[in-house]
C-alpha positions in Angstrom: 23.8 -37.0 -41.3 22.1 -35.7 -38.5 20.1 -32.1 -39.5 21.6 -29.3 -37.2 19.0 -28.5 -33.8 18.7 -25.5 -32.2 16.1 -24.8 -29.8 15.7 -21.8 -27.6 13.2 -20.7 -24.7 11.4 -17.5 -23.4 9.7 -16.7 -20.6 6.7 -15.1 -21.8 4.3 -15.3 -18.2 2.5 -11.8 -18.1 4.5 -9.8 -20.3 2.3 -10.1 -23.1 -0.9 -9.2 -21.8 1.1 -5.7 -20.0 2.8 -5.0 -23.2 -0.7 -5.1 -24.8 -2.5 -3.3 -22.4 -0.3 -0.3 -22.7 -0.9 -0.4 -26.3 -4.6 -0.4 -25.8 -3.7 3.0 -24.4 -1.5 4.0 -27.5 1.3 4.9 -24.4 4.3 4.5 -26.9 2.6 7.2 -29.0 1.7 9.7 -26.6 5.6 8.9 -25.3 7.2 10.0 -28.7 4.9 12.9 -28.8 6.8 14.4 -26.4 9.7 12.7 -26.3 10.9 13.8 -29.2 14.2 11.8 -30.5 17.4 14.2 -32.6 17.7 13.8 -36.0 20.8 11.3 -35.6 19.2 9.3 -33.5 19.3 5.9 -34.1 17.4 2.5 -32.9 13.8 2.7 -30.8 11.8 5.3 -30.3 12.0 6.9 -26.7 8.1 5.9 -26.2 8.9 2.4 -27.5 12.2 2.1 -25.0 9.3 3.8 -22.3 6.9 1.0 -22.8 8.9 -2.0 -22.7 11.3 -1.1 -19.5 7.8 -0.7 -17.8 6.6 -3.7 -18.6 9.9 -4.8 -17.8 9.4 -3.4 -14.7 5.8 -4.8 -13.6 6.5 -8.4 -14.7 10.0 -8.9 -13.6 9.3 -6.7 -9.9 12.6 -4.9 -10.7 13.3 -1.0 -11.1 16.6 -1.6 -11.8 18.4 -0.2 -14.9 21.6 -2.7 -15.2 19.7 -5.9 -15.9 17.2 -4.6 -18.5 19.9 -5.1 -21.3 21.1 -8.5 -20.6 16.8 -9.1 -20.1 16.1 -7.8 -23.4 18.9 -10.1 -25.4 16.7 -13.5 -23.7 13.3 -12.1 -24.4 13.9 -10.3 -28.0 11.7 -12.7 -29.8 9.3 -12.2 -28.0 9.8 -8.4 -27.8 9.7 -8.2 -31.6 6.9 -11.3 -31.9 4.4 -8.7 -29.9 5.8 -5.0 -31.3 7.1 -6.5 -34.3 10.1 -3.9 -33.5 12.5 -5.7 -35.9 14.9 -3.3 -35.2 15.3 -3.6 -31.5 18.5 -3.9 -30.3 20.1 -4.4 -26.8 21.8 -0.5 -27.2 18.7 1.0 -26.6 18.4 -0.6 -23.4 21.9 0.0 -22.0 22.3 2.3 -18.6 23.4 5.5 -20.2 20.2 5.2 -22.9 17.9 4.7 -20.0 19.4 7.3 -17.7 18.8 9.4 -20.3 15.1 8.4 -20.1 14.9 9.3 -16.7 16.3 12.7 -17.4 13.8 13.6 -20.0 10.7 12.5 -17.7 12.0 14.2 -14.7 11.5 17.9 -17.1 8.2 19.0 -15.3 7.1 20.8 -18.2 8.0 17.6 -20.6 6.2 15.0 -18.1 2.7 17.0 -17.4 2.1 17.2 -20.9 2.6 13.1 -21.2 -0.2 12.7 -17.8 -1.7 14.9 -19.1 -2.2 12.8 -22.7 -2.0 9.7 -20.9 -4.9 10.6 -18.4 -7.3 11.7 -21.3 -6.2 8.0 -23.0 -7.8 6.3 -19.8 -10.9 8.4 -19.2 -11.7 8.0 -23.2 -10.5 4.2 -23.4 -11.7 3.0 -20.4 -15.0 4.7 -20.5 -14.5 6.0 -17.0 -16.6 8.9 -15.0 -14.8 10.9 -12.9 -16.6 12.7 -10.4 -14.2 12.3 -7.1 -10.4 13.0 -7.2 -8.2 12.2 -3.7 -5.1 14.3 -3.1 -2.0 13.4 -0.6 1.7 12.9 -0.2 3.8 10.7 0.8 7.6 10.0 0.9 10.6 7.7 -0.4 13.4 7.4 1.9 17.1 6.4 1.0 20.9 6.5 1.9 21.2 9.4 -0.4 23.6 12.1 0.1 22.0 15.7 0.6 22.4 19.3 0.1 20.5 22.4 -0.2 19.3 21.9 -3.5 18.8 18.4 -3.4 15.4 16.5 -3.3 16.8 14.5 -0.5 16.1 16.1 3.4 14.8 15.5 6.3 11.8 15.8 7.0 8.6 14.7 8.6 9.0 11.0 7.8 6.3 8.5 6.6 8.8 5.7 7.2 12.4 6.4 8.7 12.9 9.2 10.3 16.8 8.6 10.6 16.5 8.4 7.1 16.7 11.5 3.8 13.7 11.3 1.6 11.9 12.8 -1.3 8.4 13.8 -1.2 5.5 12.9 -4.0 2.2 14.4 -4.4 -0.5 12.4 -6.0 -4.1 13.3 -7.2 -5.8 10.0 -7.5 -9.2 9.2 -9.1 -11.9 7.6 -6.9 -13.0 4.7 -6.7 -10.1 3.4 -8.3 -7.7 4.7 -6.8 -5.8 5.8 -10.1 -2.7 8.4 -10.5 -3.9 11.1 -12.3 -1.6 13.7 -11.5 2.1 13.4 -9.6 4.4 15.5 -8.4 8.1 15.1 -7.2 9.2 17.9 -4.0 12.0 17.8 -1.9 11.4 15.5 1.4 11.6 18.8 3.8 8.9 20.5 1.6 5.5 21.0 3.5 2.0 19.4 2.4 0.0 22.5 2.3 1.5 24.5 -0.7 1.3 21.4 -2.8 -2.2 21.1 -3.4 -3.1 24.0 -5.8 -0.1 22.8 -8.0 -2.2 19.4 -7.9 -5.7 20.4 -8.2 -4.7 22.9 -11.5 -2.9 19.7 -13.2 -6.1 17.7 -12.5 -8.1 20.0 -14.2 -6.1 20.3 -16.9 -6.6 16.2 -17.7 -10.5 16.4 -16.9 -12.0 19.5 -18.5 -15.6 19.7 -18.3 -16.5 18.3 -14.7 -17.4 19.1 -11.6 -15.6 17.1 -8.8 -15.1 17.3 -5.7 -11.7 17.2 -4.5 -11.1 14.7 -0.9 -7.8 15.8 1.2 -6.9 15.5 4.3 -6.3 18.4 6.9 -3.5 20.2 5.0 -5.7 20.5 2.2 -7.9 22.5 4.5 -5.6 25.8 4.1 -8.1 28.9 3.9 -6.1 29.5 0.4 -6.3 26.0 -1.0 -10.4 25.8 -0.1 -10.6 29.4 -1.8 -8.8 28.3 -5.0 -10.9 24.9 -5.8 -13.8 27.3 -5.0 -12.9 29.6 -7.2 -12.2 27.5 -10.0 -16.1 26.1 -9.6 -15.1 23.2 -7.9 -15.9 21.1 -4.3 -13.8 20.3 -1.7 -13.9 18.3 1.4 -11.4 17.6 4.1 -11.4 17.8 7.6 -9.6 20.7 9.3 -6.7 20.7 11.8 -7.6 20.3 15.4 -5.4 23.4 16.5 -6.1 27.3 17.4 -9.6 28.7 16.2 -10.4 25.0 15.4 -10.5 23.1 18.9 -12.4 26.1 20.4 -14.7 26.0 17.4 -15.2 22.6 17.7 -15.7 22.5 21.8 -18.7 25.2 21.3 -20.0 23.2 18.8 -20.2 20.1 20.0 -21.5 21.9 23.5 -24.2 23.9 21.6 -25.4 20.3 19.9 -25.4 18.0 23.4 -28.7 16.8 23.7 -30.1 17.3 20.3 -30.4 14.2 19.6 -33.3 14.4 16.6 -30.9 16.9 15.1 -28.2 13.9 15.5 -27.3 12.2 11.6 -26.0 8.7 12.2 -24.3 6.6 9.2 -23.9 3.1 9.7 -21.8 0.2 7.4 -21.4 -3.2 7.4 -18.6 -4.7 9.7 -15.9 -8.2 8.7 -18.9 -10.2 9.8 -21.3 -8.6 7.6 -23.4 -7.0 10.4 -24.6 -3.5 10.3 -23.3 -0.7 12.5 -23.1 2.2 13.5 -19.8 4.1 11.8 -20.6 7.4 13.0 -22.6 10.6 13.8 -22.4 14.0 13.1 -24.0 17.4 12.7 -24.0 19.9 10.3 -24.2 23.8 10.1 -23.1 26.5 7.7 -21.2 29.3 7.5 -19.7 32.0 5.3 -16.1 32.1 4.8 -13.5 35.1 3.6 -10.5 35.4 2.5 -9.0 38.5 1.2 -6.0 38.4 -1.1 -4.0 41.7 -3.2 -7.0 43.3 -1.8 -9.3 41.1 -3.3 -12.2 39.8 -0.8 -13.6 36.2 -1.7 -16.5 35.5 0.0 -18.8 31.8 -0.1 -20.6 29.5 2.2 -19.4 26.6 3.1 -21.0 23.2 5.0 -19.5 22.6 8.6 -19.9 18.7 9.2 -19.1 17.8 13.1 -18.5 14.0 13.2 -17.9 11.4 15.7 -16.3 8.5 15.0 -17.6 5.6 16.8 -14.7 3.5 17.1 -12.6 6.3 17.7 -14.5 7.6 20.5 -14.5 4.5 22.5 -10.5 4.4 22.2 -9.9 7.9 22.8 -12.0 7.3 26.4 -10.3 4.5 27.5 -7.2 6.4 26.3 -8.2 9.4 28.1 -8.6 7.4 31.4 -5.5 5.7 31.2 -3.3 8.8 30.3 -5.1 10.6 33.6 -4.2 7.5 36.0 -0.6 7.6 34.4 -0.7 11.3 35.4 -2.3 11.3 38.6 0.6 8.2 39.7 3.3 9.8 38.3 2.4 13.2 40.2 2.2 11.8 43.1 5.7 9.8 42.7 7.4 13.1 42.9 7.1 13.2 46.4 7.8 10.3 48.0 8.1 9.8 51.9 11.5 10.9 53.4 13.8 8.1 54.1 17.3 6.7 52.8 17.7 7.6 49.2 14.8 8.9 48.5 15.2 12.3 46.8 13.2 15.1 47.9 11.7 18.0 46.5 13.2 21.3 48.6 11.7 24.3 46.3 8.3 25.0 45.2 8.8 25.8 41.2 10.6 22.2 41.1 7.8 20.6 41.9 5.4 23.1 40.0 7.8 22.5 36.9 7.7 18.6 37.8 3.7 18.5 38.4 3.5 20.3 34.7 5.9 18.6 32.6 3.9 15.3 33.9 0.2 17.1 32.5 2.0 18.3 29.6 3.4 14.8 28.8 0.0 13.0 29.2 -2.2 16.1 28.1 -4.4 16.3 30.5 -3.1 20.1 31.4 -6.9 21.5 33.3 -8.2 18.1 33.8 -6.3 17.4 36.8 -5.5 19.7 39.7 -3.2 18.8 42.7 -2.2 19.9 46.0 0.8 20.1 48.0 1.9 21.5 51.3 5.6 22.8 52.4 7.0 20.9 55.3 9.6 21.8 57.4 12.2 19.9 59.9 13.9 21.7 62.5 17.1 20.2 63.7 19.5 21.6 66.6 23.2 21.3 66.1 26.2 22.0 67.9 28.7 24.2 66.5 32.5 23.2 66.0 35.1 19.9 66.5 34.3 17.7 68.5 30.9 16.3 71.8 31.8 19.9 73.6 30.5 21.1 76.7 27.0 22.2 77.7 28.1 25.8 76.7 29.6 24.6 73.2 27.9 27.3 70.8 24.0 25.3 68.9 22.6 26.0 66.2 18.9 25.8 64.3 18.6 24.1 60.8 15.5 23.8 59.3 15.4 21.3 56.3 12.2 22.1 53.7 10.5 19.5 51.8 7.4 19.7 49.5 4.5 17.0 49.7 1.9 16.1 47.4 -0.8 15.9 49.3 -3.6 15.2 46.5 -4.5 14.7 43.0 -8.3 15.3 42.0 -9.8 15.4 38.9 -11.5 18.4 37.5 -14.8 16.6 36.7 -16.6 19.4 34.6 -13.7 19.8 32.3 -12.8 16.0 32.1 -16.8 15.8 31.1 -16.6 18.6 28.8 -13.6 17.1 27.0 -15.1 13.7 27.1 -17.7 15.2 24.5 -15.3 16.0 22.5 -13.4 13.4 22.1 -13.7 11.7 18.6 -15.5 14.4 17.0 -14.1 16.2 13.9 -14.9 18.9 11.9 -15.2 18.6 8.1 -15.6 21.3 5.7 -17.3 21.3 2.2 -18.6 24.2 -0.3 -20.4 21.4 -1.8 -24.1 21.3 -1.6 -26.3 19.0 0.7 -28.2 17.8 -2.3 -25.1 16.5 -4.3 -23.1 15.7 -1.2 -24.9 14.7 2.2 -23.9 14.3 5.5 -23.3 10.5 5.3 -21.9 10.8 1.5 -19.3 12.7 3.2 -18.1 10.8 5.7 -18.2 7.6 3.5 -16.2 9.3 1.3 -13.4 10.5 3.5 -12.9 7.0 5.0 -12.4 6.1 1.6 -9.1 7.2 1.9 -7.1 3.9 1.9 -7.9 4.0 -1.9 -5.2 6.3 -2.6 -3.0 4.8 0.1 -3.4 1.6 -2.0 -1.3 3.2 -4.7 1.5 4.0 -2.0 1.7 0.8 -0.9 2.1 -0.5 -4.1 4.5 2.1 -5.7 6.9 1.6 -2.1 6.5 -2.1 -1.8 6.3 -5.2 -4.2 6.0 -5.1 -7.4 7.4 -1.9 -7.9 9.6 -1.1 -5.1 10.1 2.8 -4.8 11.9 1.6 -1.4 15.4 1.1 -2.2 15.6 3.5 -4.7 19.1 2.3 -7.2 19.3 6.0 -8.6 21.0 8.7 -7.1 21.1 12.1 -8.8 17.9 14.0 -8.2 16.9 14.0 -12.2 16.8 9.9 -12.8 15.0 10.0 -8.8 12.0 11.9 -10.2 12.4 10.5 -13.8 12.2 7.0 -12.2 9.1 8.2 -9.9 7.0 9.4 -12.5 8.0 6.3 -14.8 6.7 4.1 -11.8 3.7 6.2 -11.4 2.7 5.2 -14.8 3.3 1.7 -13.6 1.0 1.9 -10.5 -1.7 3.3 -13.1 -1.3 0.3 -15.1 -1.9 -2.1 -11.8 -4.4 -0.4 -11.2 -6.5 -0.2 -14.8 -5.8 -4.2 -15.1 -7.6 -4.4 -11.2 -10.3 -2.2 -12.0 -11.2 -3.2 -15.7 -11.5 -7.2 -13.9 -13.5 -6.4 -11.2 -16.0 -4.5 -13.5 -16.5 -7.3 -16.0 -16.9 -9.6 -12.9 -20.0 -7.6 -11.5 -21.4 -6.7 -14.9 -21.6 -10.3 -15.3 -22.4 -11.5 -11.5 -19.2 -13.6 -12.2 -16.4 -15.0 -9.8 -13.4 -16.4 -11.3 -11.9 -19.5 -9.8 -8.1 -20.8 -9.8 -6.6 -17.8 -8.8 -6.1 -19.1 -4.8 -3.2 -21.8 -4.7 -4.0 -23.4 -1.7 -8.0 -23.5 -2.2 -8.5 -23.8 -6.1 -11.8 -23.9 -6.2 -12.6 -20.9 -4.4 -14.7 -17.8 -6.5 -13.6 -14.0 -6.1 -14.9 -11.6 -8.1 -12.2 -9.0 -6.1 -8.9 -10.7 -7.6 -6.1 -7.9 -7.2 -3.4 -7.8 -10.1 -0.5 -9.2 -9.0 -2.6 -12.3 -8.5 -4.5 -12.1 -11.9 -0.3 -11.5 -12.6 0.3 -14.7 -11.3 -1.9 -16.7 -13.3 0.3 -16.0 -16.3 3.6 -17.7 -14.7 5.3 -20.2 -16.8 4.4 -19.7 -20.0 7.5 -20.2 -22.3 8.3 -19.1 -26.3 9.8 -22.1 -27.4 11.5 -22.1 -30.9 13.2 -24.9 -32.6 15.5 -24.1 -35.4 15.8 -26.4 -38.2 17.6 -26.0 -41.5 14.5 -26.0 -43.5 12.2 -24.3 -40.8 11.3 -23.1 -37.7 8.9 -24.2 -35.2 7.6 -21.9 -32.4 5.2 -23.2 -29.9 3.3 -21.8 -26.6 2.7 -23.1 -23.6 -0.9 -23.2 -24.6 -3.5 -20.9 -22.2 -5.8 -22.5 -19.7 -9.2 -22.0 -19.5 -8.6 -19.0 -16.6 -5.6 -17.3 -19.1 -8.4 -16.8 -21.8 -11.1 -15.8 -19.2 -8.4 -13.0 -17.6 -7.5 -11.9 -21.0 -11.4 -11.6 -22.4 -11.9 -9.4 -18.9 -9.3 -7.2 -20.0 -11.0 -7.1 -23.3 -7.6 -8.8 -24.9 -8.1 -11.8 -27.2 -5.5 -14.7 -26.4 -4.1 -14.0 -29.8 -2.0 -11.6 -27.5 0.1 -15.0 -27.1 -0.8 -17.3 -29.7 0.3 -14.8 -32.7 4.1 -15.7 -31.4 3.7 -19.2 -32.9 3.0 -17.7 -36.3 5.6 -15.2 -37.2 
């Protein structure tokens, strides 16, 4: 007789090495320390249900609730083979267990106190030194229903205008470019009152340090510098060319021409690997007040003037385009009288016209035109009919206005030709911790926290469809996915610092060119690497076998980067 077979398969790929990382972090712990579960509550703990859906998450590139359940009954031996969670069961992952989930984290009070934990975990695991923290917003958009009280509204979109979204506010740590602190706002909310709120739940995860906090111009709010100040902290950020600002910066930039010694240039290296020039700037200080509830607050802060290089050459060729479009279309108002061609008869029109045009290309005081009223006289007989030599006339006199000219106001083209490209940056920090070229290297820097957008809106995580509704599981499933994007992000860096430590480039990771070193490999391809690998167990009456697809030479190298030992995969064959 024939012994009864039974053999079953898993995918295991990456899920492993994700589940393991987050336990390096002791996340399912610092979950159920806030996440506290009723005394009749039965099956895994909410930190445990927390950990797994996220890894869920990152290795299957789905947010979704409905699959997670039927996902969990194929992969519970290997669920229980890494957690050794005998008790899991597929009824803590159903939709109502996890929408539940999503209501607890979206409790502001009940989620700052797990970033906050979770953000102490990384500094202390990961042996990190924060010094720089970048702050900015940015916005999910969705078919979502709205009302007054809900995080859904329009607003100044980042992606669709046509579109409702919801707005999140992120304090990121440089260089990484890791979440620290989030924040979830309805979508019509402005920037500018979102920064303290940010800054004060940094400060609560790194006690201790000085930093400096990088934002862009709506960080620049008189209030917001005053606060960081206040708090002993540095800021930097550029401020927003409008009002006091543009005059400021024309005087500036007027009072510096031809100072050339006293001109700071900073230069990088291009694609090509050539040195060049990035940019110049100047720098002068001044004190700053700002009285609130009759309380003055006085300190001096760094002005930094900058030019951009790059941006200066476009914004002069885009200058001279926008006045040739103006100086054409000005003169197209009027053209020459003849068979439907409409004419201008009264002089606001074509003052109105002439305007709209400068306003349109803004180049209001750059250009200045002329025009002249013309007149046609015309005699015409009066009443039916070709009438006699004493058949009553009349005069009628048909006005027209003409362009006659379109000149160029040279000194003010000149004058705003110097400013073009420059920018004015502000900083309480001092020159010695924080130079001139520090600063601008930093601020361009700022696709670092951009990074983190793109990946919390785009593959692997997917922000953009959002498959929640109601405004609780929306910011529940935002700040879950923020802990995702942390994750990415930790498994990047950690990689890329081993690499360099070790002068080291890891090959295999490019399909099409095998043998090619990086020693920049981004996660989702150090992701990759782990596809295919299957649990495969084979029942027999008397035993079971479980085998691995065993790890190549690049798995094991990936894993020892991580500081993970490949028992993170090999322990399933021995349970």
């Amino acid at each position: 007789m024939t012994p009864e077979l039974n053999i079953t398969t898993e995918r295991i790929d990456d899920f492993p090495l994700l589940l393991a990382t987050m336990q390096q972090l002791r996340l399912p712990e610092i979950m159920d320390r806030h996440l506290t579960r009723h005394g009749l509550q039965e099956g895994l703990s909410w930190g445990w249900i927390a950990t797994i859906w996220l890894a869920h998450i990152l290795s299957q590139g789905d947010h979704r609730k409905l699959p997670v359940q039927g996902w969990v009954r194929q992969a519970r031996e290997t669920i229980v083979g890494i957690t050794g969670l005998s008790e899991l069961g597929e009824l803590d992952f159903t939709d109502d267990r996890l929408t539940l989930l999503l209501r607890r984290l979206s409790q502001v009070s009940t989620w700052q106190a797990i970033e906050t934990d979770l953000g102490r975990s990384i500094i202390r695991v990961y042996n990190l030194k924060p010094k720089q923290m970048r702050v900015d917003a940015s916005t999910a958009s969705g078919h979502h229903a709205g009302g007054d009280d809900s995080l859904f509204q329009f607003g100044h979109s980042k992606d669709d205008p046509t579109l409702r979204q919801v707005k999140m506010m992120v304090a990121a740590m440089d260089p990484l470019g890791l979440p620290v602190a989030t924040q979830v706002v309805a979508g019509h909310r402005a920037d500018d009152p979102l920064y303290i709120p940010a800054v004060d739940q940094v400060l609560k995860i790194i006690d201790g340090v000085e930093l400096l906090f990088v934002g862009d111009c709506k960080m620049g709010a008189l209030g917001t510098r005053a606060h960081i100040q206040r708090l002993g902290h540095h800021y930097l950020c550029p401020l927003a060319q409008a009002g006091n600002t543009t005059s400021e910066l024309a005087q500036w930039v007027a009072a510096f021409a031809g100072n050339e010694h006293d001109l700071h240039s900073v230069y990088g290296e291009n694609a090509k690997g050539e040195r060049e020039l990035l940019a110049q700037g100047y720098e002068l200080e001044r004190v700053v007040t700002l009285e609130e509830d009759r309380v003055k607050q006085s300190w001096t802060e760094r002005v930094l003037l900058v030019r951009s290089e790059k941006h200066h050459k476009v914004l002069l060729t885009g200058l001279e385009k926008r006045l040739d479009q103006a100086t054409a279309q000005i003169l197209a108002l009027t053209p020459p009288p003849g068979r439907g061609k409409r004419q201008i008869r009264e002089e606001s029109a074509l003052i109105a016209a002439a305007s709209a045009i400068l306003q349109k290309h803004e180049v209001k005081g750059l250009l200045i035109y002329s025009f002249e009223r013309q007149e046609t006289h015309r005699t015409k007989r009066v009443g039916p009919g070709r009438g006699g030599p004493n058949r009553p006339q009349r005069e009628d006199v048909a006005v027209r206005y003409q362009i006659t000219a379109v000149d160029r106001c040279e000194e003010a083209v000149e004058v705003h030709r110097q400013t073009l490209g420059w920018r004015i940056y502000v900083t309480n920090a001092p020159a010695e911790e924080l130079s001139l070229e520090q600063a601008i290297l930093a601020y361009r820097d700022e696709w670092l926290i951009e990074r983190g957008f793109h990946r919390l809106k785009g593959a692997p995580l997917s922000l953009n469809p959002l498959f929640v509704k109601r405004d609780d599981q929306v910011t529940g499933l935002i700040n879950l996915l923020s802990i995702a994007v942390r994750m990415l992000t930790l498994i990047e860096f950690v990689v890329r610092r081993q690499l360099k430590q070790n002068q080291e480039q890891l090959t295999g990771l490019i399909a099409n060119n095998p043998k090619k070193g990086i020693d920049n490999p981004t996660t989702e391809r150090l992701l990759q690497a782990f596809d295919k690998i299957t649990l495969t167990i084979v029942h027999l009456p008397d035993q079971v076998i479980r085998h691995v697809t065993p790890l190549t030479a690049l798995q094991v190298r990936i894993l020892e980067l991580l500081g993970l030992p490949p028992t993170v995969y090999t322990r399933l064959t021995k349970l």
